[in-house]
N, C-alpha and C positions, 0 to 999 in steps of 0.2 A: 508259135513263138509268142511268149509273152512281153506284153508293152514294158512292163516293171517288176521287181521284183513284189509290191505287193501286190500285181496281181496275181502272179504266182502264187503267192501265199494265201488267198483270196480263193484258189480256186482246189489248191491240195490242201488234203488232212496235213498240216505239218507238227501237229501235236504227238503224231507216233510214225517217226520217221522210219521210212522201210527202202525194199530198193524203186520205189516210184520218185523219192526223195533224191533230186542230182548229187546232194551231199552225203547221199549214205555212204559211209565207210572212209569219207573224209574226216581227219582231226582236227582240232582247230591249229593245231602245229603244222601240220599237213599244206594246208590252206594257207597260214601265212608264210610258211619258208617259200612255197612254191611264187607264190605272189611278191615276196622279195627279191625272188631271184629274177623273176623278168622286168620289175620296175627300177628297185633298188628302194632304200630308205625314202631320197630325199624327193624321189617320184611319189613315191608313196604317201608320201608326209603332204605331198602337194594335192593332190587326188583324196584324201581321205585326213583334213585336219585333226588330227587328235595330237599331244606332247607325247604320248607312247612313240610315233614314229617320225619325231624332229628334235626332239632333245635326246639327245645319247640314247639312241635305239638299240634295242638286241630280242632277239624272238621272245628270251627270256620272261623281262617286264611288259615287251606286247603284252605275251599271254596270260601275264598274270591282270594286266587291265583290262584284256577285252572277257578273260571269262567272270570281270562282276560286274562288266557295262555291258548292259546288253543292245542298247543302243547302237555302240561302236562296232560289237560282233556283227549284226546285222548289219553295217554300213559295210564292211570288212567282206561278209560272206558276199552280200549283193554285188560287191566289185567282183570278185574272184568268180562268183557266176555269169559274170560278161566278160569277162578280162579270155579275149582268142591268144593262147598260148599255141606259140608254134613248134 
């Protein structure tokens, strides 16, 4: 188990993601509806401050902010790699 997520990244190639890569085959659509659906918007918005998921949310504009912030993806992706979905 890794401490962080950049350790994780720290320790795999993630430059040519393959299936070693937890995210392969994950969307980034994928990844946030799933993660909407077990927290909600305003969880969300709490856990991970960006206006994409507190001002008039919809996957829509997520995804169109998080795929030119790559910042936020990665805040995004790092939650949903710890986030135990039952």
């Amino acid at each position: 188990m890794y401490r962080s997520f950049a350790e994780y990244m720290s320790r795999n190639n993630t430059d040519n993601p393959g299936p070693g890569d937890p995210l392969h085959g994950i969307t980034l659509e994928m990844l946030l509806t799933r993660l909407v659906e077990h927290y909600g918007w305003e969880r969300l918005g709490g856990l991970i401050a960006i206006n994409c998921f507190t001002k008039d949310p919809s996957i829509r504009s997520s995804l169109k902010f998080l795929r030119k912030t790559e910042w936020a993806r990665k805040k995004v992706e790092t939650l949903y790699l710890r986030t135990r979905f039952s």
